[in-house]
N, C-alpha and C positions, 0 to 999 in steps of 0.2 A: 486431597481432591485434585482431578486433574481437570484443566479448562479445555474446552473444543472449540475452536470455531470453524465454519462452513460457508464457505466463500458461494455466489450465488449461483457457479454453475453447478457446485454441489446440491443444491436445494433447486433445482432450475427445471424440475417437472416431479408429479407427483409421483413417479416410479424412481425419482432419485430421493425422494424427504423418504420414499420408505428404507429406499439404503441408509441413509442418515441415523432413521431411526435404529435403524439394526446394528449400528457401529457404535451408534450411542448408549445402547443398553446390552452390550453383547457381554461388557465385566460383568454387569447385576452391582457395583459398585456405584455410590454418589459421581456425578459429573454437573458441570457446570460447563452449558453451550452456551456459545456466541456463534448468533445468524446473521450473515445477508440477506438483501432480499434476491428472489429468485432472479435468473440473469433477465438482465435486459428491461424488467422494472424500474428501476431507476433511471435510465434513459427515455423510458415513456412518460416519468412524471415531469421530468425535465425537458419532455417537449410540450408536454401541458402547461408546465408555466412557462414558456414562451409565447406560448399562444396568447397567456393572460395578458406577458407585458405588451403583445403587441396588440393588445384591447380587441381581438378578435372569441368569446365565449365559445361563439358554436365551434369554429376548429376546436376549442378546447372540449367540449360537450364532448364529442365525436369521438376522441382519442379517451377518454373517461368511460365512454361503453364502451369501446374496443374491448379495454384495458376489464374490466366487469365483468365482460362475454368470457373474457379468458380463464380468470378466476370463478366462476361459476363452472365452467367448464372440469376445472384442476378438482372442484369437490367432487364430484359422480366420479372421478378416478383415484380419489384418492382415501376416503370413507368407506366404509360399509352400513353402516346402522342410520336408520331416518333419522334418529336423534340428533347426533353430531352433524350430519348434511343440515338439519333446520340450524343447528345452533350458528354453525358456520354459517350460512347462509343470511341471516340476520345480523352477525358481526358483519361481514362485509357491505351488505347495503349500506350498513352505520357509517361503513367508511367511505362508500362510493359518495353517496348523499354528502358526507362532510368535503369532500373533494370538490362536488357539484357545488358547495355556497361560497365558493371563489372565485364563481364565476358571475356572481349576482355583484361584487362589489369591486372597490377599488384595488389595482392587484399593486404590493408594496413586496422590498426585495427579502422581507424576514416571512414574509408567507410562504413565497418559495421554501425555505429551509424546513416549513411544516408540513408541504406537500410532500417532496423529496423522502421524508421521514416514514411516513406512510409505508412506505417497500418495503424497509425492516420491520415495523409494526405489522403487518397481514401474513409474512412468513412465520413470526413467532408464534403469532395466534393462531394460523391453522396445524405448525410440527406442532405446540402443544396439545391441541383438538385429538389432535391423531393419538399421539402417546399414550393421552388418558382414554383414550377408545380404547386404544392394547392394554388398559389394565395398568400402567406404568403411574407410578405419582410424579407427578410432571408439577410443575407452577412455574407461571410465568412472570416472571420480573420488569418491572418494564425499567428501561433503562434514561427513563430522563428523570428519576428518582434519584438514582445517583450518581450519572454520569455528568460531567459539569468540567468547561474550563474556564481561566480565570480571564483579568482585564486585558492579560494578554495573547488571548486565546490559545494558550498552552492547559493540556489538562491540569487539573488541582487535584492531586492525590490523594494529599490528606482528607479533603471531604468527600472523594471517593470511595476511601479507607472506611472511614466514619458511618458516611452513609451507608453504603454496602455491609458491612458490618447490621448496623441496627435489622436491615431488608433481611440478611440473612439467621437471623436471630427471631423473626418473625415468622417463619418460613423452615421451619426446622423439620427433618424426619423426610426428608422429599430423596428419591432417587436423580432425576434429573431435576435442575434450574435451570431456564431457558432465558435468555437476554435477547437485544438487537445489538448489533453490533454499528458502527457509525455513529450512531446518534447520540445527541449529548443535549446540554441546557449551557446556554452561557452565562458571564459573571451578573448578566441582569435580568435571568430567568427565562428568556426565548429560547424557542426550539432552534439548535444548530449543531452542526454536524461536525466530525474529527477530517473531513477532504476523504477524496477518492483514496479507497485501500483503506482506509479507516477503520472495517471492523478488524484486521490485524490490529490494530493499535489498540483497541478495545479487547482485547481477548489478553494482549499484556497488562494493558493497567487494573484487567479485575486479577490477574494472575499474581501480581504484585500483591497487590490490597488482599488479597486473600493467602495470602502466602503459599501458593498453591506447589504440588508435587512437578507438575509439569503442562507445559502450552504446547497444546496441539494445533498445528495450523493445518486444515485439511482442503486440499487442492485437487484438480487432475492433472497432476504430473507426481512422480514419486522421489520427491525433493528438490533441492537444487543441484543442476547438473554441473559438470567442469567446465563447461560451454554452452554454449545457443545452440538446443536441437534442433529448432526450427531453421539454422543456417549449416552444419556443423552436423557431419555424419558420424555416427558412432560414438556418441558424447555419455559420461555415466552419471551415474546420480553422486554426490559427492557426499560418504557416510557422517562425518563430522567436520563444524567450520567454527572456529572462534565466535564471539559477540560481534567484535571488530571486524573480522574477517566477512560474515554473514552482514554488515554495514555495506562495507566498502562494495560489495555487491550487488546491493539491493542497491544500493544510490545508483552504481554506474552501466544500471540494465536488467538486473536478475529480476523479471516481471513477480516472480512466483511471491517475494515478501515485500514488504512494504518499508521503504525506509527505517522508518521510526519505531516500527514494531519490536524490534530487539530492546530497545533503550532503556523502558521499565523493568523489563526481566534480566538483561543484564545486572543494572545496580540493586535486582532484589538477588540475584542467581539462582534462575530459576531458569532450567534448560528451554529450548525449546526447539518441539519435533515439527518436522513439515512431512504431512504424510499422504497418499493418493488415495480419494476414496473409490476409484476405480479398482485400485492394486490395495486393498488394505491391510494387507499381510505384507505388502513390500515393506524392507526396514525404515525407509525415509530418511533424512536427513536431521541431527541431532547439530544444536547451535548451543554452546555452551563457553564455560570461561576457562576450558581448558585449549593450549596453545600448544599442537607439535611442531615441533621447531625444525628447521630445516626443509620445509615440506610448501610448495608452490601446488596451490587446488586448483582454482579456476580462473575463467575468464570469461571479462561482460563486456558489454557494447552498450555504448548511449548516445543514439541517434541526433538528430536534430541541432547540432553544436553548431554555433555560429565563435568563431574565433575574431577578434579585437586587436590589430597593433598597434600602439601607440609608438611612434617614434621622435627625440627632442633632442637638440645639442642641449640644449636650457635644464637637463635632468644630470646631465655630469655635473657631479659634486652637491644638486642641489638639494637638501632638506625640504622634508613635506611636498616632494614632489608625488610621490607613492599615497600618500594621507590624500594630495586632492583629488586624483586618477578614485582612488577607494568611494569616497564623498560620492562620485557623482554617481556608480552604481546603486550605493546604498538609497540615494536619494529616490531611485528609483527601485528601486526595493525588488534589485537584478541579482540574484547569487550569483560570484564565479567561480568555477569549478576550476578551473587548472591555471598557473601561474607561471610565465618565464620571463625575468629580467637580463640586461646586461646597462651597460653603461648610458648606452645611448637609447635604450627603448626595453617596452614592458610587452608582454602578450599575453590574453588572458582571453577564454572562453568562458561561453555563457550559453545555458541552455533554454533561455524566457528571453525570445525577441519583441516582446509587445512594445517595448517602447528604446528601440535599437535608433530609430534615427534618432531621439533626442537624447541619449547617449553621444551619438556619434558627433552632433552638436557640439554638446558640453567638451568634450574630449579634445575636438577640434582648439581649445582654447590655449593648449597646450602645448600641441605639436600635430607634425601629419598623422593622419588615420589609416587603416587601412583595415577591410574588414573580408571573410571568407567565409561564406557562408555552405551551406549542405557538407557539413562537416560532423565526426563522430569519435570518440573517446573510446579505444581500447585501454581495457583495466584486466591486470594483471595481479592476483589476490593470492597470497599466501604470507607466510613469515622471510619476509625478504628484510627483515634485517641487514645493515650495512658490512654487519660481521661473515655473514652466507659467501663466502666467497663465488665468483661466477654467474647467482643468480643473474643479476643484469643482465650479464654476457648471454646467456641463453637466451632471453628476453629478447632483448636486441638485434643477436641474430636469428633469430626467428622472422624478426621484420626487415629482414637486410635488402628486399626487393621493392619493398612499399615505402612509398614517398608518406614520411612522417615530418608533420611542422613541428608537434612541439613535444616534447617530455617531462614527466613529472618523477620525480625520485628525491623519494629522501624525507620527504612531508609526513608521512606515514611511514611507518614501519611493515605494512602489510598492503602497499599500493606499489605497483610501476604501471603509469597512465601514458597510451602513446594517441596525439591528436593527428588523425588522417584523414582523408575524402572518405566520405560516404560509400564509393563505388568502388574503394578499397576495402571495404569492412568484413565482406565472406572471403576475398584469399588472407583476407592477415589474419582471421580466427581461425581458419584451416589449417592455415602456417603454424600458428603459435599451438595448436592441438596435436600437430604433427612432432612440436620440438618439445614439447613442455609434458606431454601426457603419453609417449607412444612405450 
């Protein structure tokens, strides 16, 4: 069985759920879909619950029948038969009204998480509505049955395994099974969700649990390219990337996948296609655990870098100088992304400034600061092994006119990361397309 998911500008009007549908049943083979909700959904629910926290109802009221008027709207375009428009039509009151009784009461931050939820529950319900209007055995799973993580809001496999297992053992003889993607229960039973980009990571971990043939992530773009088309002219879709390699790109920019989406399917090895459902005959992009070697693919960008220098005579020779520099990010529960030491000082970027001056603080404790901000991470992805003779060099000279602070090599076997200004970021991805890919 192969798994789908559909990201929500794929589902993001009712003349694209009927594309959806047609890609989804075009084998006549079992699939098992994971939805978003249609675009832009979820940023209306999450200015509904703002509105709660900020104890104002009727702005919330208001943004609630926008949000009604539209979907009411999507059924007359997207039905044919009275049947299904009523049935439809009474599922979503259910849901509008249950939206509406959060605004009668106290607003607390786990309701949020139940509103938010909503966007995936109302596109499942109406692509299945539809399916079984075409005749298709469609059933729709709801996915806080078995989607769960644990105390440390990492998903829990095993009882996703488990669960998922029994649901589809219940469920048996169906053409399509439909899910939400995002959504989950956590270790104490509330509705919460896997963070933005989530149903990617949802479409791995049933892929996983299911031992599935292969994970279809379906986008509008026909995989991931060897650069930023959006910056970066005449950029290709890049046929095959490592698990690693499809990583190291997704952290450092490639919008199209989600970090963490590989991780499951990786240690189950279980390929995964990213495919456009505009072009759905395009080949797409195949992530798998095969590695050709020799072979430099692409490059990303990741904006928003604010870069850290710590500089100390008090660090020559000393132990657990490193350990309490570490301490005070964790403390603050700041990832850094890119690292350079020498004798007398560390540099280290970070892409979450929320709590940059009291970093800067604590750091201060130590030695002078100095910090750079509107700064951004070229990352250079392929098998650059230290054995590749020249890789670097090509690298490197590629940026030989851009003012780079800091480099990372050697970390990774499939990373060269170069830290530059912002206002550097389209001639050095030009550059490096011109030297790396021509």
């Amino acid at each position: 069985m192969k798994i789908m998911k559909f990201g929500g500008t794929s589902v993001g009007s009712p003349e694209r759920m009927k594309s959806v549908a047609s890609l989804i049943t075009k084998s006549g083979e079992p699939v098992f879909v994971v939805l978003s909700a249609m675009s832009g959904t979820t940023n209306t629910l999450v200015e509904i619950s703002d509105y709660l926290y900020k104890k104002n109802p009727e702005g919330a009221n208001e943004v609630i029948n926008q949000l009604e008027k539209k979907y009411l709207q999507h059924i007359e375009e997207l039905y044919s038969s009275d049947e299904t428009k009523e049935k439809t039509r009474l599922f979503l009151k259910d849901e509008f009204d249950y939206l509406r009784t959060f605004t009668k009461d106290l607003f607390t931050s786990f309701e949020e998480k139940s509103i938010v939820a909503q966007g995936e529950i109302i596109s499942t319900n109406m692509m299945t509505n539809y399916l079984q209007e075409c005749g298709i055995k469609a059933v729709l799973l709801n996915a806080l049955d078995f989607m769960r993580t644990d105390k440390n809001a990492e998903p829990d496999p095993q009882y996703i395994k488990e669960k998922l297992a029994a649901t589809m053992a219940e469920n048996e003889n169906q053409q399509v099974y439909i899910t939400q993607g995002f959504i989950c229960r956590n270790a104490y039973g509330e509705v919460d969700n896997l963070q933005r980009g989530g149903s990617d990571y949802t479409a791995s971990l049933i892929g996983a649990a299911l031992n599935a043939e292969e994970i279809q992530i379906w986008t509008d773009i026909d995989g991931m390219h060897n650069n930023d088309p959006r910056v970066v002219d005449n950029t290709e879709a890049i046929r095959q990337l490592n698990f690693e390699e499809a990583a190291e790109l997704a952290y450092f920019g490639a919008k199209i996948l989600h970090p963490t989406c590989v991780q499951p399917a990786k240690y189950a090895g279980i390929p995964v296609r990213l495919k456009n459902t505009m072009e759905p005959d395009a080949e797409g992009t195949i992530i798998d655990n095969v590695l050709v070697r020799g072979k430099i693919k692409a490059v990303a960008a990741k904006d928003n870098i604010t870069a850290i220098k710590i500089k100390s005579s008090r660090m020559l020779l000393a132990t657990g100088f490193l350990r309490k520099v570490f301490e005070i990010f964790e403390s603050y529960q700041t990832p850094i992304d890119m690292l350079a030491t020498s004798e007398v000082g560390v540099s280290m970027s970070i892409d979450n400034d929320a709590h940059l001056n009291e970093i800067i603080d604590e750091l201060k404790k130590y030695g002078t600061v100095t910090v750079d901000s509107n700064m951004c991470i070229i990352c250079v992805v392929g098998d650059l092994d230290w054995s590749n003779l020249g890789f670097e060099t090509l690298a490197t000279d590629a940026m030989k006119n851009i003012p780079v602070r800091m480099i990372s090599y050697g970390g990774s076997n499939y990373n060269i990361s170069f830290l530059i200004k912002e206002a550097d970021k389209k001639q050095a991805l030009q550059n490096l397309s011109n030297v790396l890919f021509k």
